[in-house]
C-alpha positions as CSV (number, residue, x, y, z in Angstrom):
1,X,139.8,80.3,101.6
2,X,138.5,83.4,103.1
3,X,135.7,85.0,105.2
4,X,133.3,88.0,104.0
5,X,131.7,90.2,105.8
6,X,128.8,92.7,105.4
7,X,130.4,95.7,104.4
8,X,127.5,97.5,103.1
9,X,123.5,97.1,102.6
10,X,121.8,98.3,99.5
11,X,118.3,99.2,98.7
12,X,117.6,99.4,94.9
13,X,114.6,100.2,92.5
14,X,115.4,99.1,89.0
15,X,119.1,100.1,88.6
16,X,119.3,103.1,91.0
17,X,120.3,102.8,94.6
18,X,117.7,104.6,96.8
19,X,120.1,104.3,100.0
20,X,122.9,102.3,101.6
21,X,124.0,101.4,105.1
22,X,127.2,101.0,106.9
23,X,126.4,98.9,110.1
24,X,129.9,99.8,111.6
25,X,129.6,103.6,110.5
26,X,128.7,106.7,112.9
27,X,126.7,107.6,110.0
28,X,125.1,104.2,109.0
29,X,122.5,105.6,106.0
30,X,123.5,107.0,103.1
31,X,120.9,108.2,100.3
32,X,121.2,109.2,96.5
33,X,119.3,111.9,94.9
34,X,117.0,109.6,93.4
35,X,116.2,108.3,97.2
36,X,115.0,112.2,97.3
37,X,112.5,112.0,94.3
38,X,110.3,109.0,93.8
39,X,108.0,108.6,90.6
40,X,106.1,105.8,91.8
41,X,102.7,105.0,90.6
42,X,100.6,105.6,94.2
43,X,96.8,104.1,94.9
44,X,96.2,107.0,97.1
45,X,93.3,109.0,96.4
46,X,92.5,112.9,97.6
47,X,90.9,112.4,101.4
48,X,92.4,109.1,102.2
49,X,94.2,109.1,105.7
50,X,97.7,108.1,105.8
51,X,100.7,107.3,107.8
52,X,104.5,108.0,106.4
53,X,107.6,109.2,107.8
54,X,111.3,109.1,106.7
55,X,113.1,107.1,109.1
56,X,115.5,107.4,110.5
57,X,115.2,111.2,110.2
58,X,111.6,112.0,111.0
59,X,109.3,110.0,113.1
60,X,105.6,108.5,111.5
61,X,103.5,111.4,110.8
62,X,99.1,111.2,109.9
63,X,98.2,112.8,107.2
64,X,95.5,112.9,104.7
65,X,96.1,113.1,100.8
66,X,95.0,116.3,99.4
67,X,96.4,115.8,95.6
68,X,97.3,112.1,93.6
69,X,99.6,111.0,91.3
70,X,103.0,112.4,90.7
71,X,102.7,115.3,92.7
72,X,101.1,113.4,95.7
73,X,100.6,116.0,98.6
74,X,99.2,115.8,102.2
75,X,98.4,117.5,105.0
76,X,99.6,117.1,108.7
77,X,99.8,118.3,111.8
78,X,103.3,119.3,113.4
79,X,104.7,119.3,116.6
80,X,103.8,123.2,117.3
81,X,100.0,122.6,116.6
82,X,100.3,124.0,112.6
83,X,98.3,122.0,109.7
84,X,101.4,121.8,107.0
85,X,101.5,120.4,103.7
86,X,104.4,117.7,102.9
87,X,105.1,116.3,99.5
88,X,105.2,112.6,99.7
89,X,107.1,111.7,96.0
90,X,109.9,114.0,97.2
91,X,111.1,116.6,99.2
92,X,111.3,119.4,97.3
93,X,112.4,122.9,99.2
94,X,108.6,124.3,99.0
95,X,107.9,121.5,101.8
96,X,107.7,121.4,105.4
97,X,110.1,118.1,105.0
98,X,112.4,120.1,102.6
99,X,115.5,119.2,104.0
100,X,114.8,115.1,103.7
101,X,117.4,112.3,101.8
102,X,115.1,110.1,101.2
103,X,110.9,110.5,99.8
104,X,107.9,110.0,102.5
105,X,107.5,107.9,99.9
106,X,109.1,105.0,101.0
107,X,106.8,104.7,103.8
108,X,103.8,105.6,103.3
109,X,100.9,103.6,103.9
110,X,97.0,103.6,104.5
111,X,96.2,104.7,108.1
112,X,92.8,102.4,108.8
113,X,92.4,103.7,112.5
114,X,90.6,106.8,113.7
115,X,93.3,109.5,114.3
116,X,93.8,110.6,118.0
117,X,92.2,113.2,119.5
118,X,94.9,115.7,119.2
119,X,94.8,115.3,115.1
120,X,90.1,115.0,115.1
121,X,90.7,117.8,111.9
122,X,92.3,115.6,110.1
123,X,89.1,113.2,110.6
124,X,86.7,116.0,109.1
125,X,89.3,116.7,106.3
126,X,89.3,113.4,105.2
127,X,85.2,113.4,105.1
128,X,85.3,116.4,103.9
129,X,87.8,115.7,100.5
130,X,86.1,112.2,100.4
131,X,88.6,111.3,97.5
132,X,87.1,114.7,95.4
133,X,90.1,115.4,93.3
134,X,88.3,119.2,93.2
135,X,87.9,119.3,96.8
136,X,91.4,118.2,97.9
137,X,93.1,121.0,95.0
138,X,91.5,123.4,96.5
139,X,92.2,122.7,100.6
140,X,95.9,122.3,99.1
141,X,96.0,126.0,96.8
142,X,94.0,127.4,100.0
143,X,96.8,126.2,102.6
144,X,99.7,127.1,100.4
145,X,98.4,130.7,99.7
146,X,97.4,130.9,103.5
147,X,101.1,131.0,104.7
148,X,104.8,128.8,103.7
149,X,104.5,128.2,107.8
150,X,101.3,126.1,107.9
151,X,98.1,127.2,109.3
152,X,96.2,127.2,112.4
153,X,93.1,124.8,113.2
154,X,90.7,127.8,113.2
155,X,91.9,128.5,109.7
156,X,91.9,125.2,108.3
157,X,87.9,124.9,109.7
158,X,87.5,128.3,107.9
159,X,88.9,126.3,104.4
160,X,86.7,123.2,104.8
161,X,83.4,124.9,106.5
């Protein structure tokens, strides 16, 4: 007769192993490539506003859906004041999050308050896209031509006057 202990925790979908942890590790969280590239069906639509993040790496972030379904894309506001886009079903090197283990994916979810002051754009974005597939294509083409860096609020307000 013998003791176990927790060695490691798993998180799974289907038969691939998104991540792992080591509680007694200096690196506790592992992730797989799969962790990197979710193809999840998503009830998202352009224009909603959202919260995600990839903890423990990045803190929550707003945002507000620009394109659905597999390629599911928002835009945010960093630290430095630029309006970015982030792919949420993985992080792919074309994206502000581009050096991620694990999809914004796995924490995504709607965000039902008003945004602070600091992100109001986002507020007229969101009315703006108003779940227009059309609309939120073309804030997203507009933004990526614009610059890989992200663009200012005066050029966003330009995209959506």
């Amino acid at each position: 007769s013998g003791t176990m202990r927790l060695v490691y925790t798993y998180e799974a979908i289907g038969e691939s192993i998104m991540y792992f942890s080591r509680p007694d590790s200096s690196e506790p969280y592992r992730f797989s490539f799969e962790a990197r590239n979710l193809k999840l069906p998503t009830p998202f639509l352009p224009g909603d506003k959202v919260f995600f993040g990839t903890q423990p790496e990045v803190s929550p972030q707003n945002g507000v859906i620009l394109t659905a379904g597999e390629r599911l894309r928002a835009l945010y506001l960093d630290g430095d004041g630029y309006y970015k886009i982030v792919s949420l079903s993985s992080s792919l090197p074309d994206d502000a999050y581009c050096n991620l283990s694990i999809s914004p994916l796995f924490s995504i979810g709607y965000q039902r308050k008003r945004l602070p002051k600091r992100e109001n754009l986002l507020n007229a974005l969101s009315k703006f896209i108003a779940h227009s597939t059309t609309r939120g294509f073309s804030v997203c083409k507009a933004v990526s031509e614009a610059s890989f860096y992200g663009i200012t609020a005066e050029e966003l307000m330009d995209i959506i006057a």
